[in-house]
PDB file of N, CA, C and O in Angstrom:
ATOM      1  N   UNK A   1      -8.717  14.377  -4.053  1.00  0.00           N
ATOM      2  CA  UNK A   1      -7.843  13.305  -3.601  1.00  0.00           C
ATOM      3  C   UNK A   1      -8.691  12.135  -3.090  1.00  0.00           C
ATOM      4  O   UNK A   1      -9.760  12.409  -2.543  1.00  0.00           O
ATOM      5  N   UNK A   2      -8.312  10.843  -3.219  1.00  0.00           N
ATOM      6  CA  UNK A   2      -8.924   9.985  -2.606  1.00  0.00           C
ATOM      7  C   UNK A   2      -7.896   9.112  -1.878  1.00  0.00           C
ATOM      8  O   UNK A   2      -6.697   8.953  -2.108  1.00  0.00           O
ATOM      9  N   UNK A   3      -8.962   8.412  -0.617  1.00  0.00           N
ATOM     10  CA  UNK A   3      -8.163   7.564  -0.260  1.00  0.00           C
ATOM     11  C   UNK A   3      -8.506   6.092   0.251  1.00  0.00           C
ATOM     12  O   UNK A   3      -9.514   5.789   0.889  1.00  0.00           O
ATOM     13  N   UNK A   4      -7.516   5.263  -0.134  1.00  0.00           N
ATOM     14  CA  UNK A   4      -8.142   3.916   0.042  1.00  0.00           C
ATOM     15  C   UNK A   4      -6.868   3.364   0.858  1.00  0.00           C
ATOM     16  O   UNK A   4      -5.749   3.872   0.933  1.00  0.00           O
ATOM     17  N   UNK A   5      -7.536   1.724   1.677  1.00  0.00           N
ATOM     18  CA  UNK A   5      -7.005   1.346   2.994  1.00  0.00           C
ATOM     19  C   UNK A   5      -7.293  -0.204   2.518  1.00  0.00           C
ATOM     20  O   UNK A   5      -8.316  -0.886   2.567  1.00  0.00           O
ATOM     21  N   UNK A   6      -5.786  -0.510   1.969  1.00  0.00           N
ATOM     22  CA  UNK A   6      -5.578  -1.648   2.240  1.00  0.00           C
ATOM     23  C   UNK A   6      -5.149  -2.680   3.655  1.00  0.00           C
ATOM     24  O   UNK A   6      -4.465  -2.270   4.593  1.00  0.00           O
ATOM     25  N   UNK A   7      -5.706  -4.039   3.551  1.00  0.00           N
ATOM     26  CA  UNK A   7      -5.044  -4.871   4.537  1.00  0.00           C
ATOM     27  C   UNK A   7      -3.774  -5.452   3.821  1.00  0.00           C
ATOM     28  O   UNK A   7      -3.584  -5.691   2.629  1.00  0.00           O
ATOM     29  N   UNK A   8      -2.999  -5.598   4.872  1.00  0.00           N
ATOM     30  CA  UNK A   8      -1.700  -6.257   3.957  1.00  0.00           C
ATOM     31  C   UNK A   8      -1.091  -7.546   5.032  1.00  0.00           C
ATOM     32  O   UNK A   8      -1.664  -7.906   6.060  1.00  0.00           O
ATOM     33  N   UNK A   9       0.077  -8.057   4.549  1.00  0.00           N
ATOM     34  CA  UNK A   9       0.829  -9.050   5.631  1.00  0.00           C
ATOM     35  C   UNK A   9       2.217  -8.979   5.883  1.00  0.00           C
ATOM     36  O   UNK A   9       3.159  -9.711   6.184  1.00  0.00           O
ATOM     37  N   UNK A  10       1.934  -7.691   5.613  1.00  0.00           N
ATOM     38  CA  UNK A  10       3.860  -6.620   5.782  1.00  0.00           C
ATOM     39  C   UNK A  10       4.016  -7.032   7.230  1.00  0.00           C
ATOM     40  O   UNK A  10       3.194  -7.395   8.071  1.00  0.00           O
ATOM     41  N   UNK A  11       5.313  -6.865   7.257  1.00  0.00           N
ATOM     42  CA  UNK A  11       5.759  -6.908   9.047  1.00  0.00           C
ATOM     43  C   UNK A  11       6.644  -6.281   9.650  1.00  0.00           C
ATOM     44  O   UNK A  11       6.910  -6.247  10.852  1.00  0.00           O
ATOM     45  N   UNK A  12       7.340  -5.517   8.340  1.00  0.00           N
ATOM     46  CA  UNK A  12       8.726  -5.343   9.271  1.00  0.00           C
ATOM     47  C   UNK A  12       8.687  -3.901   7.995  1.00  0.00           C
ATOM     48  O   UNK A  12       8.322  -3.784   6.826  1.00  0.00           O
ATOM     49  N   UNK A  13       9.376  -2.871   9.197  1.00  0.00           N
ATOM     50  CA  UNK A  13       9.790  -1.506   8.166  1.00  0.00           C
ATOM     51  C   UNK A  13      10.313  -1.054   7.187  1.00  0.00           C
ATOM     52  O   UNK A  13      10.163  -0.045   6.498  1.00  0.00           O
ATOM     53  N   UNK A  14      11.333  -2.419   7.189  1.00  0.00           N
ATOM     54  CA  UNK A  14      11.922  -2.428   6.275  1.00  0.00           C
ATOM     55  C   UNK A  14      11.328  -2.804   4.807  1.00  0.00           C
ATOM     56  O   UNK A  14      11.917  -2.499   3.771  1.00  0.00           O
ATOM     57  N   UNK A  15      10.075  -3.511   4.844  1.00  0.00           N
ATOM     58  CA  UNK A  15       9.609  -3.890   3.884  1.00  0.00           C
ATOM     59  C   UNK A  15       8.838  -2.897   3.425  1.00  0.00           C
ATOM     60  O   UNK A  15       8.855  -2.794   2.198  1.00  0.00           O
ATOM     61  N   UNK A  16       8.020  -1.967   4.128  1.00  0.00           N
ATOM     62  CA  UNK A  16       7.203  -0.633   4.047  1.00  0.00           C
ATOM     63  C   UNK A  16       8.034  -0.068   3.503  1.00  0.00           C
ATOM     64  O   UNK A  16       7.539   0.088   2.386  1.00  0.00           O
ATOM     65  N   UNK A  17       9.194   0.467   3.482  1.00  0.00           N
ATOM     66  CA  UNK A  17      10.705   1.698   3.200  1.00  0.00           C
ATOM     67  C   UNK A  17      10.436   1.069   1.354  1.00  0.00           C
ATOM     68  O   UNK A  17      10.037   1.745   0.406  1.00  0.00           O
ATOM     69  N   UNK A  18      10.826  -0.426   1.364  1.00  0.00           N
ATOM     70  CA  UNK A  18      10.593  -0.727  -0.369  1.00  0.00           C
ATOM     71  C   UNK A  18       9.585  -0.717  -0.944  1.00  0.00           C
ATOM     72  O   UNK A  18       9.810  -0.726  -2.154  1.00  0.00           O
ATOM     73  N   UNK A  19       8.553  -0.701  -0.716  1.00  0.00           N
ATOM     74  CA  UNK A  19       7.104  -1.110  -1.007  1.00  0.00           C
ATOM     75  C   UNK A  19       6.723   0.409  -1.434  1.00  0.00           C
ATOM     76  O   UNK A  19       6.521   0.639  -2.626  1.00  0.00           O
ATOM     77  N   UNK A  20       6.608   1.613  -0.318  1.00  0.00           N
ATOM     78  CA  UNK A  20       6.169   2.327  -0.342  1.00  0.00           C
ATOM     79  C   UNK A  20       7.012   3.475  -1.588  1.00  0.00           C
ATOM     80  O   UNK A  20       6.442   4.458  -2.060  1.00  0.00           O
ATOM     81  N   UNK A  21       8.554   3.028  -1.964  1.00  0.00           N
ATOM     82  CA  UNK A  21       9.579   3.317  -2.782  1.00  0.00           C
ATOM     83  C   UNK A  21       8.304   2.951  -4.259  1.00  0.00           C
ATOM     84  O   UNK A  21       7.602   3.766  -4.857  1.00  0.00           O
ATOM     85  N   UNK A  22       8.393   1.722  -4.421  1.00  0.00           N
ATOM     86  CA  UNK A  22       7.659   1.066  -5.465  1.00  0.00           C
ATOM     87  C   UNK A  22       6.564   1.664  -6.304  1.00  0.00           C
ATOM     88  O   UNK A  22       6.359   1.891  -7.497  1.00  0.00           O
ATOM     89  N   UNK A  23       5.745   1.870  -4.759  1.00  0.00           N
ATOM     90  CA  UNK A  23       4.315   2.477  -5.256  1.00  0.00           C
ATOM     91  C   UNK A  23       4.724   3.988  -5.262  1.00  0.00           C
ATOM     92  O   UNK A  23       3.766   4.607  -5.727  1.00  0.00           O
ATOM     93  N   UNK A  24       5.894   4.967  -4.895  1.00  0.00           N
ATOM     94  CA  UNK A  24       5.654   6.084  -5.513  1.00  0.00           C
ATOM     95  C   UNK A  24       5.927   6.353  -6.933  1.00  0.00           C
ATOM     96  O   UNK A  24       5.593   7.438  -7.410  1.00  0.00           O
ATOM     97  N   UNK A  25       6.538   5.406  -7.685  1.00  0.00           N
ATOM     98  CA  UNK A  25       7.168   4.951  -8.920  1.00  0.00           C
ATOM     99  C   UNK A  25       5.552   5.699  -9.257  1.00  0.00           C
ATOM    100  O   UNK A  25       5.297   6.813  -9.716  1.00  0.00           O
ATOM    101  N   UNK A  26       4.854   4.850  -8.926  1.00  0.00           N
ATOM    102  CA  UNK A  26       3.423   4.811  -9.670  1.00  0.00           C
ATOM    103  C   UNK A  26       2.370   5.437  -9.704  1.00  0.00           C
ATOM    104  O   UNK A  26       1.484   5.493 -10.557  1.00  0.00           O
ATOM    105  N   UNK A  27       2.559   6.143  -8.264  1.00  0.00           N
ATOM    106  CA  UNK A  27       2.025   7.313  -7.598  1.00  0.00           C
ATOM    107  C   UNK A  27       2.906   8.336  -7.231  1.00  0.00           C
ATOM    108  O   UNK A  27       3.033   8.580  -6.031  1.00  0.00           O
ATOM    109  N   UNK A  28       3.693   9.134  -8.270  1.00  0.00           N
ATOM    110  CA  UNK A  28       4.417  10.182  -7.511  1.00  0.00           C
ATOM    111  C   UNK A  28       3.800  11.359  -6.454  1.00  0.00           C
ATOM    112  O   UNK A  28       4.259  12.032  -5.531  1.00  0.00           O
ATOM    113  N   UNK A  29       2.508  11.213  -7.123  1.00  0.00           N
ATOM    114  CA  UNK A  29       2.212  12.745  -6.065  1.00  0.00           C
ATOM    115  C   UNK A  29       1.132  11.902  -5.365  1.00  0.00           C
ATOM    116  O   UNK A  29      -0.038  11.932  -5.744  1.00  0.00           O
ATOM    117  N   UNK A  30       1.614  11.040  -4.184  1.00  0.00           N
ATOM    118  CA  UNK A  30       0.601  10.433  -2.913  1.00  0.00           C
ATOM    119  C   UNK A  30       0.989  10.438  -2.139  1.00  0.00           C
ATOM    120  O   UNK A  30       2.168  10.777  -2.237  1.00  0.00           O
ATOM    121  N   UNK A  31       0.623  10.184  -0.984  1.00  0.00           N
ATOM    122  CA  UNK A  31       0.932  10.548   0.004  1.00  0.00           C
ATOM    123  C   UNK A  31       1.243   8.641   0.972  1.00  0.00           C
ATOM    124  O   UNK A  31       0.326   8.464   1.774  1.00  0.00           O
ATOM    125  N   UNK A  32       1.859   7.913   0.966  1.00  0.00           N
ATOM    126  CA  UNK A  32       1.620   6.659   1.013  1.00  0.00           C
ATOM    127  C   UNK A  32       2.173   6.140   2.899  1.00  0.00           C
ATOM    128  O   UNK A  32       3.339   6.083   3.289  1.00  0.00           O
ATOM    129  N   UNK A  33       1.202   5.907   3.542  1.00  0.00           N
ATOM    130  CA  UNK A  33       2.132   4.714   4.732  1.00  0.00           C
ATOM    131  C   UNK A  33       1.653   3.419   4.716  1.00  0.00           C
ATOM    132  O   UNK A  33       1.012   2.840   3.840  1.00  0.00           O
ATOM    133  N   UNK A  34       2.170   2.906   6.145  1.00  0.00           N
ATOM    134  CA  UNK A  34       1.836   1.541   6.615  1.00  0.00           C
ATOM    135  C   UNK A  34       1.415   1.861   8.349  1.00  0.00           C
ATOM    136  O   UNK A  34       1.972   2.771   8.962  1.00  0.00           O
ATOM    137  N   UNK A  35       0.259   0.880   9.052  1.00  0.00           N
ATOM    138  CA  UNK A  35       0.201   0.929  10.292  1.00  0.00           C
ATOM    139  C   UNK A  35       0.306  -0.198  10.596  1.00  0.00           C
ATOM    140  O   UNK A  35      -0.653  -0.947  10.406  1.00  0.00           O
ATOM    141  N   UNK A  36       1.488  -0.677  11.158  1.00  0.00           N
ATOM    142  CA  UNK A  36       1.872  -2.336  11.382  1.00  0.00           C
ATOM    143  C   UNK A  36       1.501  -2.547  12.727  1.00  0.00           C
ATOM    144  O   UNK A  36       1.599  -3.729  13.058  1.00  0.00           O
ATOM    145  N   UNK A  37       0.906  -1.392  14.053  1.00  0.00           N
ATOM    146  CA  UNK A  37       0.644  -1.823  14.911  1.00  0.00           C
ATOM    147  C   UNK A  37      -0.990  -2.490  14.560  1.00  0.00           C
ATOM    148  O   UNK A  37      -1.352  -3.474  15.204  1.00  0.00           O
ATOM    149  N   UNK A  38      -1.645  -2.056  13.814  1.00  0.00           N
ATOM    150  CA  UNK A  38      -3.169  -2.027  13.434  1.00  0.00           C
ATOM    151  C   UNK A  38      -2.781  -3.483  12.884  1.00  0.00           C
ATOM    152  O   UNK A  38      -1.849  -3.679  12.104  1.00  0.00           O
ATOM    153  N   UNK A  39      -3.823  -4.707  13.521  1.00  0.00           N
ATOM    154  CA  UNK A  39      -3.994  -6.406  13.313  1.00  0.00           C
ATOM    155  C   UNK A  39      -4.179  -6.347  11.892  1.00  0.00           C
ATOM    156  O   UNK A  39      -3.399  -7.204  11.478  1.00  0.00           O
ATOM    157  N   UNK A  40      -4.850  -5.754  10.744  1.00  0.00           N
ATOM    158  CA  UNK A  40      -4.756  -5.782   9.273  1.00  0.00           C
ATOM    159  C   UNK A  40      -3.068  -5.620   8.608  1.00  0.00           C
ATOM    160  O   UNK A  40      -2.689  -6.049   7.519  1.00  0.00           O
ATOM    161  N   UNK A  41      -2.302  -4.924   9.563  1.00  0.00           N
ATOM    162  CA  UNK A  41      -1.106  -4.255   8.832  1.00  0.00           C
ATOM    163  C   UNK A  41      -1.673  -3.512   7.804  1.00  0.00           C
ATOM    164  O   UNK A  41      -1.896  -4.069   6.730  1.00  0.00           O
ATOM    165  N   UNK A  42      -2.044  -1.877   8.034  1.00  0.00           N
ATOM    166  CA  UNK A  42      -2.874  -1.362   7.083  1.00  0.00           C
ATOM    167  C   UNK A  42      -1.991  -0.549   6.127  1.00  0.00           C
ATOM    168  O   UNK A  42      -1.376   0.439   6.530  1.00  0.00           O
ATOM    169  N   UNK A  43      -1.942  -0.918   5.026  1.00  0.00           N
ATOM    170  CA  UNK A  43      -1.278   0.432   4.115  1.00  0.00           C
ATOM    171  C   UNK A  43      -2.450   1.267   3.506  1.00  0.00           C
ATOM    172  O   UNK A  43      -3.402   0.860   2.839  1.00  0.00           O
ATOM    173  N   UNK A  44      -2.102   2.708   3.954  1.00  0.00           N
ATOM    174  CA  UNK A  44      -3.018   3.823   3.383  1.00  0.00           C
ATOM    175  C   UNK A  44      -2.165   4.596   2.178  1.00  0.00           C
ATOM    176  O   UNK A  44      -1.018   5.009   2.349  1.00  0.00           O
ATOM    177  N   UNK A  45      -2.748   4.697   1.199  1.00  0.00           N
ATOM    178  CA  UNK A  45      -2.435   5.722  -0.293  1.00  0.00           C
ATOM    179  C   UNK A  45      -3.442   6.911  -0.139  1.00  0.00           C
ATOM    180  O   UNK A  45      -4.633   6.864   0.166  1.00  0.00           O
ATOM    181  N   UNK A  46      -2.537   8.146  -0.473  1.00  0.00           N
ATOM    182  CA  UNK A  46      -3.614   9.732  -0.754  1.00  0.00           C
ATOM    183  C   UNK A  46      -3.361  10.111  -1.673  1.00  0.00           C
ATOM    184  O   UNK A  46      -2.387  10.856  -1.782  1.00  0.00           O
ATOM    185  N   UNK A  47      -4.473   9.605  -3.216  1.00  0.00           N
ATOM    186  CA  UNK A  47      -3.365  10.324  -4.206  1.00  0.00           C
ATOM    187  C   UNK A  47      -4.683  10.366  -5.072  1.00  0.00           C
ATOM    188  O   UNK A  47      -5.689   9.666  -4.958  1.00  0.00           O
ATOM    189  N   UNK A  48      -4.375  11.485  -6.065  1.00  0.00           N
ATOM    190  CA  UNK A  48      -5.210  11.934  -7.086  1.00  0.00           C
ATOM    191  C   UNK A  48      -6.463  10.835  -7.939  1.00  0.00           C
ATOM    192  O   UNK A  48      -7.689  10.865  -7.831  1.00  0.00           O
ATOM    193  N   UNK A  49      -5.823  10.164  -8.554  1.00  0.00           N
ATOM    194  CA  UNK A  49      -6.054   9.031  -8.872  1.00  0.00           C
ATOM    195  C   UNK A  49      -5.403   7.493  -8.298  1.00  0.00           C
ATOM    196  O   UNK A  49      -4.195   7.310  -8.143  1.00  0.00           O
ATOM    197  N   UNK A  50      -6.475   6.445  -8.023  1.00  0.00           N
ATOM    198  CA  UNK A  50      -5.661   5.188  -7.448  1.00  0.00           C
ATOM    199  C   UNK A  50      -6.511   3.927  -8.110  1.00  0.00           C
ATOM    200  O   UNK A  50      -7.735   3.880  -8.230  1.00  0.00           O
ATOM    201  N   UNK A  51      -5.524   2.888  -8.520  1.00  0.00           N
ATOM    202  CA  UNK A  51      -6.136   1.922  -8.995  1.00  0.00           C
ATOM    203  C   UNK A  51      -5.942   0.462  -8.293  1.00  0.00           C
ATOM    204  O   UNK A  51      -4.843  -0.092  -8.276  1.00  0.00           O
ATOM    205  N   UNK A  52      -7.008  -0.056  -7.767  1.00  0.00           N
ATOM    206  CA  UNK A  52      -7.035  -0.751  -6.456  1.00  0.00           C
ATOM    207  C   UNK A  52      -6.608  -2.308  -6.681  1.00  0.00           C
ATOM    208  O   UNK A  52      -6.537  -3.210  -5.848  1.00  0.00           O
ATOM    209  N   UNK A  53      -6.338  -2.327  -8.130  1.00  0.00           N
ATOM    210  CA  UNK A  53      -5.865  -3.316  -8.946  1.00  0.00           C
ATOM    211  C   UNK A  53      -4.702  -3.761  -8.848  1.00  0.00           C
ATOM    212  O   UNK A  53      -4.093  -4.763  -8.474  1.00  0.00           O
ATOM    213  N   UNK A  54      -4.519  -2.608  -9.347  1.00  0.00           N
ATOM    214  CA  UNK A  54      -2.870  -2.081  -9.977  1.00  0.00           C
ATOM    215  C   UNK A  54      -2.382  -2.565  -8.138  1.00  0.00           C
ATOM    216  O   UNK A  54      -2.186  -3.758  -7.904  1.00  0.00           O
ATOM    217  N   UNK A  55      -2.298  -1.955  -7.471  1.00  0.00           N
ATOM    218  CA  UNK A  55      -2.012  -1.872  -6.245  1.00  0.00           C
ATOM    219  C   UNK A  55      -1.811  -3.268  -5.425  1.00  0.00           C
ATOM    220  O   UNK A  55      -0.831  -3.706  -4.823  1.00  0.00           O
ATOM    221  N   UNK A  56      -3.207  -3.831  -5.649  1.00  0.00           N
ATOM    222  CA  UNK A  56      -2.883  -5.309  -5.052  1.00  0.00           C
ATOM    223  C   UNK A  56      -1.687  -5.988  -6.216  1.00  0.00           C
ATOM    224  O   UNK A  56      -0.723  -6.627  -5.795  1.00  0.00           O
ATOM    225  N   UNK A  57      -1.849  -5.813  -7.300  1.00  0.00           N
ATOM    226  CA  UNK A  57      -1.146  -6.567  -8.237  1.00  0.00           C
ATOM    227  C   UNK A  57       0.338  -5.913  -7.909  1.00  0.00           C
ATOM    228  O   UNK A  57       1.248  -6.736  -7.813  1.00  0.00           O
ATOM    229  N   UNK A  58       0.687  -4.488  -7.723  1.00  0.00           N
ATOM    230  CA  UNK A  58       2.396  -4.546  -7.256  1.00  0.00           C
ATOM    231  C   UNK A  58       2.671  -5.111  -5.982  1.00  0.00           C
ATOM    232  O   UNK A  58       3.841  -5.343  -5.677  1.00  0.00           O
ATOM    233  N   UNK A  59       1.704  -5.370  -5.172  1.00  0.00           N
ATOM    234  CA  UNK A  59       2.109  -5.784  -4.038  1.00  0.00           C
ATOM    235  C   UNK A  59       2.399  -7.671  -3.861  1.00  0.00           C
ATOM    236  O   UNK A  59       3.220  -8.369  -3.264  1.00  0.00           O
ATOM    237  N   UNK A  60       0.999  -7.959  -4.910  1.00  0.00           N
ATOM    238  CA  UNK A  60       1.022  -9.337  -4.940  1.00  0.00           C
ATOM    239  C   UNK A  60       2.892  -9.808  -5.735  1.00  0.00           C
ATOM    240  O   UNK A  60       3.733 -10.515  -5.180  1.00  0.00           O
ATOM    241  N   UNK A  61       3.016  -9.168  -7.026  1.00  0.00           N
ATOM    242  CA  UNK A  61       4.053  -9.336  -7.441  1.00  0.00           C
ATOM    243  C   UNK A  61       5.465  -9.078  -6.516  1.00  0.00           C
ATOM    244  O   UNK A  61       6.478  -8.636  -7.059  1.00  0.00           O
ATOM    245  N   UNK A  62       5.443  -9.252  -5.735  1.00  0.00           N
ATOM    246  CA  UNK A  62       6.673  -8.844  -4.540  1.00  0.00           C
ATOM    247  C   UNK A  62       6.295  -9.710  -3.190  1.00  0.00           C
ATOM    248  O   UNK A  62       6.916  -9.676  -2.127  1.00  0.00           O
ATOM    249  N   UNK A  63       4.892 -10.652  -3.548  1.00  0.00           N
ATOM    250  CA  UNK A  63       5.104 -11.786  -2.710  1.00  0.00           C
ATOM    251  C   UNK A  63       3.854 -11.065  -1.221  1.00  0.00           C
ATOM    252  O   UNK A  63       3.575 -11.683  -0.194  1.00  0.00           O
ATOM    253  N   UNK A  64       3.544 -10.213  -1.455  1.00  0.00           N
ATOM    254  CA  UNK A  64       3.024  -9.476  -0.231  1.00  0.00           C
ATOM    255  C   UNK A  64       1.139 -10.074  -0.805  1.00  0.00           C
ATOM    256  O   UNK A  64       0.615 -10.393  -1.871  1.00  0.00           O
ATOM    257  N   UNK A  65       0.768  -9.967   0.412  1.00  0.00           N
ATOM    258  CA  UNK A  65      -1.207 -10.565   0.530  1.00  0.00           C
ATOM    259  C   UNK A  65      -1.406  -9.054   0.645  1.00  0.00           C
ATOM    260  O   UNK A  65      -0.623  -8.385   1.319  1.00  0.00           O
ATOM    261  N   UNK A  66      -2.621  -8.404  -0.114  1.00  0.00           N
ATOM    262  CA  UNK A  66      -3.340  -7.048  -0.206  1.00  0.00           C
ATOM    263  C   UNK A  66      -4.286  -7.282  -0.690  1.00  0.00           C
ATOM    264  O   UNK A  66      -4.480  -8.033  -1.645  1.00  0.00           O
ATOM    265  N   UNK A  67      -5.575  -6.205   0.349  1.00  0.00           N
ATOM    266  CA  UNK A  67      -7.028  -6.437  -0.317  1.00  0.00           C
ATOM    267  C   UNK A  67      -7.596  -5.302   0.434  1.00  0.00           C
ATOM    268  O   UNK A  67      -7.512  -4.839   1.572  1.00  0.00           O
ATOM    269  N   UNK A  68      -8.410  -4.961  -1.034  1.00  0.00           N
ATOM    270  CA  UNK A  68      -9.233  -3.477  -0.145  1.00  0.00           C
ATOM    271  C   UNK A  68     -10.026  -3.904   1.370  1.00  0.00           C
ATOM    272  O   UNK A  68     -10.806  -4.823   1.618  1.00  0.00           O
ATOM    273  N   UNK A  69      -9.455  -2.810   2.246  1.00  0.00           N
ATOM    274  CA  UNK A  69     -10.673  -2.863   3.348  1.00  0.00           C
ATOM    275  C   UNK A  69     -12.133  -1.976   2.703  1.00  0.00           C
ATOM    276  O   UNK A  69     -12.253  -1.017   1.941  1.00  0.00           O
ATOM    277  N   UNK A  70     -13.291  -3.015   3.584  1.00  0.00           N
ATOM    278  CA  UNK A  70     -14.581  -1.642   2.940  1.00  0.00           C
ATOM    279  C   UNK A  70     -14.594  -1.000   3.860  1.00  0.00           C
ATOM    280  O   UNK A  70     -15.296   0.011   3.898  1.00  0.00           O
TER     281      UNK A  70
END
């Protein structure tokens, strides 16, 4: 399993509840949150395979800022 830690500019739970809907489309077997108290707004993915691309690009397409943390 791997896991990678995006920064994002989510804000509200409600947007995590769709987002995180989205990306299981794409990732069924991950394990996916958000930490909106953490100043990045961090979304973490745990999943077999992840493409860090793909990822900013569903997020960008829905209007949301995402970029790998190192």
């Amino acid at each position: 399993m791997i896991i990678e830690v995006f920064k994002t500019n989510v804000q509200e739970e409600s947007q995590c509840a769709i987002i995180i809907e989205i990306l299981l489309e794409h990732y069924p077997n991950s394990s996916i949150n958000f930490d909106l108290e953490d100043c990045d707004k961090i979304l973490r993915i745990h999943a077999p395979v992840i493409s860090n691309k793909k990822i900013i690009d569903i997020l960008n397409s829905h209007g949301y800022l995402c970029e790998v943390l190192p």
